[in-house]
C-alpha positions as CSV (number, residue, x, y, z in Angstrom):
1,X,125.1,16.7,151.9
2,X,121.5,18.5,150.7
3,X,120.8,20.6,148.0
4,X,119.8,23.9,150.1
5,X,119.4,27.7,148.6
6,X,122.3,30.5,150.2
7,X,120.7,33.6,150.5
8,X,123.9,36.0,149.8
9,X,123.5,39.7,150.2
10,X,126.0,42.4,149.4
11,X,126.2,46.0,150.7
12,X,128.0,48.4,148.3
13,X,129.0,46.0,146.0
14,X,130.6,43.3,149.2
15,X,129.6,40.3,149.7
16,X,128.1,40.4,153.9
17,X,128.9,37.3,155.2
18,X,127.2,37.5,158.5
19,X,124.5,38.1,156.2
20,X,124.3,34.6,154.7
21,X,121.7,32.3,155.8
22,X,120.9,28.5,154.0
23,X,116.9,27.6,153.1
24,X,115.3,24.3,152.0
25,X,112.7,26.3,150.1
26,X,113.9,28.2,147.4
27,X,110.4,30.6,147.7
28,X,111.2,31.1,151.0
29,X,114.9,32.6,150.2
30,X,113.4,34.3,146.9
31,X,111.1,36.1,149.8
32,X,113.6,37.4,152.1
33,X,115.7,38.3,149.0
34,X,112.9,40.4,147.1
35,X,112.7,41.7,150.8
36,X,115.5,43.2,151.3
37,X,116.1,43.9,147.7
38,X,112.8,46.1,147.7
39,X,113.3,48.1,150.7
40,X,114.5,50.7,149.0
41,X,112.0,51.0,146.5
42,X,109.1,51.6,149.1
43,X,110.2,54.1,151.5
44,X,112.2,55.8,148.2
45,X,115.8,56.3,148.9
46,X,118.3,54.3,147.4
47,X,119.5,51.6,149.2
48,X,123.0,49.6,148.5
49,X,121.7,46.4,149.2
50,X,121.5,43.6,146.7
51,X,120.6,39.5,147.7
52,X,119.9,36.7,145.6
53,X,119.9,32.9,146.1
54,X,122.2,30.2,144.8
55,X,122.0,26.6,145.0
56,X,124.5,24.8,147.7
57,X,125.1,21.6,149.0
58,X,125.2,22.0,152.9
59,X,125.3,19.5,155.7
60,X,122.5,19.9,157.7
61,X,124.4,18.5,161.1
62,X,127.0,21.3,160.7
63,X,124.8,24.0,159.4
64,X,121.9,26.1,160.4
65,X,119.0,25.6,158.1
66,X,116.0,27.5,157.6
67,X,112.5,26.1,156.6
């Protein structure tokens, strides 16, 4: 098992599981997160849209892991 970061987002409050994706680099989920979280903020309209990053221990063999 490694220590990876789950970039989870939610849409009106539920957790999108197709959504989820697994990083080595914590800036590099913070990005995509800030992202998404942002998009709203820029083209001003309110979007339901919320993702953060958590810590997780994934197996990279089973699991699809971004760098």
């Amino acid at each position: 098992m490694t220590l990876v970061f789950m970039l989870l987002v939610t849409v009106n409050g539920d957790l999108d599981v197709k959504a989820t994706s697994y990083w080595f680099n914590l800036n590099r989920c913070r990005y995509f997160a800030q992202e998404l979280n942002g998009q709203g903020t820029r083209q001003r309209y309110q979007t339901p849209v919320m993702a953060y990053c958590v810590p997780a221990y994934k197996d990279p063999k089973n699991t699809s892991i971004h760098h």
